[in-house]
N, C-alpha and C positions, 0 to 999 in steps of 0.2 A: 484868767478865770472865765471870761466871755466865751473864749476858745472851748475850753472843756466843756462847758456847759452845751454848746453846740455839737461837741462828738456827744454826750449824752443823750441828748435830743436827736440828734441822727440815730445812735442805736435805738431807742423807746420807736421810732418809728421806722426801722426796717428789719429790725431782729423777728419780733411778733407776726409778721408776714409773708416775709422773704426765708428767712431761717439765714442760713450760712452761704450769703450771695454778695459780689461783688459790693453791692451798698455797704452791707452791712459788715462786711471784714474791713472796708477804707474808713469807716467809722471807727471800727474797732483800732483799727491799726492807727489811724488820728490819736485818739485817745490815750491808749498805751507809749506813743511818744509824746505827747505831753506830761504826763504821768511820768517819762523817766526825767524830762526837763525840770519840773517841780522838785520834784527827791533830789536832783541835782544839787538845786537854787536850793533847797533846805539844809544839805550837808554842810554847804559851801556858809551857808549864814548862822544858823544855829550857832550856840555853846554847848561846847562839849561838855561841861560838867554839871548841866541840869540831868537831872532825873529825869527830869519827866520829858527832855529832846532824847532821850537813850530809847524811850520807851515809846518817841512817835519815830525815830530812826527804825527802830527794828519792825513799825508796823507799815512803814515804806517798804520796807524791804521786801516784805510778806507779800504787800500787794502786786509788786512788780515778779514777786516767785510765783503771785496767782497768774499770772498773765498768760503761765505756759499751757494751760489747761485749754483754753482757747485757741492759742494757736496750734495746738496737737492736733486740734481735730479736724483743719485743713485737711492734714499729711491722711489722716485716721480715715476719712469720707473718703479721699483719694485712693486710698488704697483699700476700700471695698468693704472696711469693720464697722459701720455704720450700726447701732443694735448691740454691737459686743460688747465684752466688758472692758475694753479698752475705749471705748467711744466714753462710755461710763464714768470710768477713775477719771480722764479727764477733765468731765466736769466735774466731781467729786473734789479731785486737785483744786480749781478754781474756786470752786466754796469753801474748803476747807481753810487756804489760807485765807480766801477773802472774811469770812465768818468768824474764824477761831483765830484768826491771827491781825491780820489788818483791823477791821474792827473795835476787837477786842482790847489791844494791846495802846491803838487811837484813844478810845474810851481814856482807857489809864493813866493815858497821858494829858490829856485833858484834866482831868480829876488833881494830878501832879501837878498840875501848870495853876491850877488855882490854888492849891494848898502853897505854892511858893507866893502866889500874889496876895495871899492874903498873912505871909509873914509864919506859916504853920508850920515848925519844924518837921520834916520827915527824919527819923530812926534811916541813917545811911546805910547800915546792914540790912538791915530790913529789906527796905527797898530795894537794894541792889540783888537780895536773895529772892524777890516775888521777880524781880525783872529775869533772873535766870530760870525759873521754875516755868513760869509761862513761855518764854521762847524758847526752853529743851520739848517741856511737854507740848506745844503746838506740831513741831518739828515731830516729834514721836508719835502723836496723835493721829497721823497722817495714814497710819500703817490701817487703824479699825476702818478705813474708810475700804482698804480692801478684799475684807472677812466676809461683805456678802458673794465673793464672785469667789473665791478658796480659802476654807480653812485650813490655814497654817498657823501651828503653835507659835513657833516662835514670834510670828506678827501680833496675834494675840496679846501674848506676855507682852513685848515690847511697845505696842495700844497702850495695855492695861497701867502697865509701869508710868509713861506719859502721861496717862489721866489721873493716878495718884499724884504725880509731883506736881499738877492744876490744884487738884483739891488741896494740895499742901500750902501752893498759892492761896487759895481762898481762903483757909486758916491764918496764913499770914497778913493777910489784906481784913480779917476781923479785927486781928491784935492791932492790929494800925489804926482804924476807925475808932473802936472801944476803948482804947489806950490814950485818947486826946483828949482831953476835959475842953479844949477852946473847940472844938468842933461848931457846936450848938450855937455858940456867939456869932460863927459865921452862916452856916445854914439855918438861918431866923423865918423863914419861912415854912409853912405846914406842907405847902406844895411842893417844893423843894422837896423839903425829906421823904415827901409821898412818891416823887417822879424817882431819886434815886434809890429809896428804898425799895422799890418794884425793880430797879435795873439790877442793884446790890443782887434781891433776892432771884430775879433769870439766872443771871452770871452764876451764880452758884449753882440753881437748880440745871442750868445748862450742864455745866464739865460733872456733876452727880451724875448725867445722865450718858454722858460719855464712856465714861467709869463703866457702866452698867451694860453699855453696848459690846465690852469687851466679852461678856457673858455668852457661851454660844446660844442659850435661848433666846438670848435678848436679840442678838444678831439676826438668828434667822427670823424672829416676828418684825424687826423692821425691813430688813431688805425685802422680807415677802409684801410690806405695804407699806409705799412712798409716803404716803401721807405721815407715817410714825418719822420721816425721814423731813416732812414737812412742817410740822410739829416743832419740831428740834430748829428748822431754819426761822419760823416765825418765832421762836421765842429767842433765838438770838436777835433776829432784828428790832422785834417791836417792843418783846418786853426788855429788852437789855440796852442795845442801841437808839432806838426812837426814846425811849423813857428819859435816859440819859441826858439826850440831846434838850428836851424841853423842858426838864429841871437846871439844865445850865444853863439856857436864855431865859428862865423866868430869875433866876440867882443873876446873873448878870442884865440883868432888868432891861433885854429885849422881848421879852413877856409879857404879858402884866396879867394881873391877878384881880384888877381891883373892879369889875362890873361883874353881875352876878349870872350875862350869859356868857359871860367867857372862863368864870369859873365852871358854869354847867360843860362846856365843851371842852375841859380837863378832866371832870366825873364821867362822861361820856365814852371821853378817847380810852379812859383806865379800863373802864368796864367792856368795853366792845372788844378790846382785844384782849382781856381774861377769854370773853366768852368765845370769840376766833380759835382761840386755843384749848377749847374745850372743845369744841366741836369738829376742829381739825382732827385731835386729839381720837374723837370717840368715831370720827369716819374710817379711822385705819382698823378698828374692830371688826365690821361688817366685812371686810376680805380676811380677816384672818378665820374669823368665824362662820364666812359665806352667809351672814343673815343679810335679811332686805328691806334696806330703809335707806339706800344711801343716795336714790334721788331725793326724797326730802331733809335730809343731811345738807345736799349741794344750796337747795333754795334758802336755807336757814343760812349757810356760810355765804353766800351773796349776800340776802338781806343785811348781816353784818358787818361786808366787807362795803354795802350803803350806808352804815350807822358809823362806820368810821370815817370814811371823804367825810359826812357829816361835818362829825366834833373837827376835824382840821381846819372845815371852813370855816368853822363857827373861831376854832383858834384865831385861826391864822386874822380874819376878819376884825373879831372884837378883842382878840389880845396883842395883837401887833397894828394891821394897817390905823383900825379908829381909834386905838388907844395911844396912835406915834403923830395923828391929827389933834386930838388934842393938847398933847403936849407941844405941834407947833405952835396954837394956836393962842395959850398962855403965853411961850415967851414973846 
């Protein structure tokens, strides 16, 4: 883990300046083998007949199929397409599965892996029918990422087809939640159901809007403005993935909840990235629309993106470092 965290930290500090240069491909290239040694050491140990190892299996997989998106674009610069739409899909590729497939499909498996530790029975059909729905449509989903550089039908349709069998997913992933009466016995916390109930609700509003991208209008007002494209990345991260993540460490009590500035910097973190996403949101209007306001658009979206570092320190500070001091300090 040491290791990785070090290719991490090499790319954070030679991606953003160097771009795509020796440093920062031997970082990458670190990284992505480690990453295949992990997935490795996880097939090799896992049990096969959890649910929820099927569902962190196939979002290994995802990650190491995103990996190609990066190394393409070696060959890509090399050979002169730098700007094209091939330079493009590549990154697209690497967000897509990193986004809609890795991620995602982690998340789930996560969520799986407590509902067995806390004794919850999952419906085996069920689950076994959202685990196929989500990894056909991630896989099919791949295609709308290529609708802004050529309209072709049949990619379309087969976009479109992929994003219904998600929503069908999410249909199914209600009936499982609403369907448990022991739910609530386990998530006894307000914050809890407040952190997953905002990820519940992206995840959804996420693949609705995938859906919806299949639309040629929809298509061409996002690809005409990255921001609609940014929109979409920040609400899989923070409202979906970040939210997730810090309703499972306050639920498995690396959290804590119990002083009232570390409560304030979970109201904080929830409301600054609603409003990041509003405002990310309402930036990609001004090009579609050509109106002018979208330098103080930017200062607004700074100023935010300092209200959020905020509530993390304030988390991180009063809900884990002071509140894991005091508990040394009683025993």
């Amino acid at each position: 883990m040491v290791y990785v965290q070090v290719s991490i930290i090499g790319m954070l500090a030679t991606f953003p300046f160097m771009g795509y240069a020796a440093p920062s491909i031997l970082f990458s290239t670190f990284h992505m083998a480690l990453s295949f040694a992990f997935v490795w050491v996880f097939y090799k140990h896992s049990e096969k007949q959890q649910l929820s190892n099927r569902f962190m299996k196939a979002g290994l997989i995802f990650m190491l199929v995103s990996g190609i998106g990066p190394l393409a674009l070696g060959p890509i610069i090399i050979g002169g397409y730098r700007g094209t739409d091939w330079y493009d899909m590549a990154i697209y590729f690497y967000l897509h599965f990193q986004y809609n497939g890795w991620f995602t499909l982690a998340v789930f498996a996560l969520v799986l892996k407590v509902m067995e530790q806390f004794g919850i029975q999952i419906n085996e059909k069920r689950g076994n029918l959202l685990f196929r729905l989500l990894v056909l449509g991630t896989i099919m989903t791949l295609t709308l990422s290529a609708l802004g550089f050529e309209s072709i039908m049949y990619l379309r349709v087969f976009g479109a087809i992929g994003a219904l069998l998600q929503l069908w997913g999410g249909f199914i992933l209600l009936k499982m939640i609403f369907d448990r009466n022991d739910l609530p016995k386990v998530i006894n916390s307000k914050w809890v159901k407040w952190f997953f109930g905002i990820a519940l609700f992206s995840w959804l509003l996420k693949i609705m809007m995938q859906f919806l991208s299949a639309i040629p209008l929809v298509t061409d007002f996002v690809y005409l403005s990255r921001d609609a494209i940014m929109t979409y990345l920040h609400l899989s991260f923070l409202g979906f993935t970040s939210c997730f993540i810090i309703g499972l460490l306050i639920l498995k009590n690396y959290l804590k909840t119990n002083t009232r500035i570390a409560r304030l910097g979970y109201v904080v973190f929830i409301v600054s990235i609603v409003m990041m996403e509003l405002t990310i949101g309402l930036r990609s209007i001004p090009q579609y629309l050509n109106l002018e306001f979208y330098t103080s658009i930017n200062i607004l979206l700074f100023a935010e993106s300092l209200i959020l570092l905020l509530s993390i320190s304030i988390i991180l500070f009063y809900g884990f470092i002071l509140s894991s001091r005091v508990v040394k300090q009683k025993s």
